[in-house]
N, C-alpha and C positions, 0 to 999 in steps of 0.2 A: 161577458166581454162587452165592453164599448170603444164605438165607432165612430169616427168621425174623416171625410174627405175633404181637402180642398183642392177648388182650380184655382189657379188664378190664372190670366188670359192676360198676355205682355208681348210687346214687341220683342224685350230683350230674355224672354224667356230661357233661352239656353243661359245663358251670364247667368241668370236666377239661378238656375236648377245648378250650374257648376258651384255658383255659392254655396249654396245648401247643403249638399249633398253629402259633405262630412262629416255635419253633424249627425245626419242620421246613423255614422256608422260609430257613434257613442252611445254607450248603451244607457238607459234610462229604466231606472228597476218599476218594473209590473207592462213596460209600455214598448209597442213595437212602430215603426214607419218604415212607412216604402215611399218612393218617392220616382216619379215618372214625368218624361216630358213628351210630347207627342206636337211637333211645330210651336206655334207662337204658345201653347197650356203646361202648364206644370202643375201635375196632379202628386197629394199627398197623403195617404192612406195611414192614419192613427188608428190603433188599437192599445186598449189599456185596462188592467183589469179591474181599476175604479176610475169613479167620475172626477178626482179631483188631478188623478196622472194626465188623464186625458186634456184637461182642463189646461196645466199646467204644458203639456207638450204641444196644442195647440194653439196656443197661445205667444208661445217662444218661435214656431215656426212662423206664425205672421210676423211677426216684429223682422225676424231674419230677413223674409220674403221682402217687406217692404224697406228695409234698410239694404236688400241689395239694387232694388227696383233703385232708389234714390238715388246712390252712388253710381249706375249705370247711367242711369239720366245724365247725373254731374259731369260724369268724367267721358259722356260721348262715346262708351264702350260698344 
């Protein structure tokens, strides 16, 4: 199995993690996420049972991450 976490460390962390958060509850064949927020951090725990699921599900979630970061900024949320 492979693994991969991230933080990422935001003022508007909650808004983040409210974004996100649905998609995790889409399922993605061979690949699991959890996803946690603990004050300004929002942590995301991949597992997948190859390197390119992993690759592919980490990769979607920074883009999210940083496209909700953006739009929070924009819109003053």
């Amino acid at each position: 199995m492979h693994k991969a976490t991230i933080v990422l460390e935001h003022p508007k962390a909650t808004v983040i993690e409210k974004t996100i958060r649905p998609e995790s509850a889409v399922e993605i064949p061979r690949t699991s996420v959890k996803i946690s927020r603990h004050e300004d951090k929002v942590k995301i725990d991949v597992e997948s049972g190859d390197v390119n699921g992993l690759r592919a599900a980490v990769n979607s979630y920074l883009r999210w991450m940083e496209m909700a970061a953006k739009i929070s900024e924009r819109t003053g949320e």
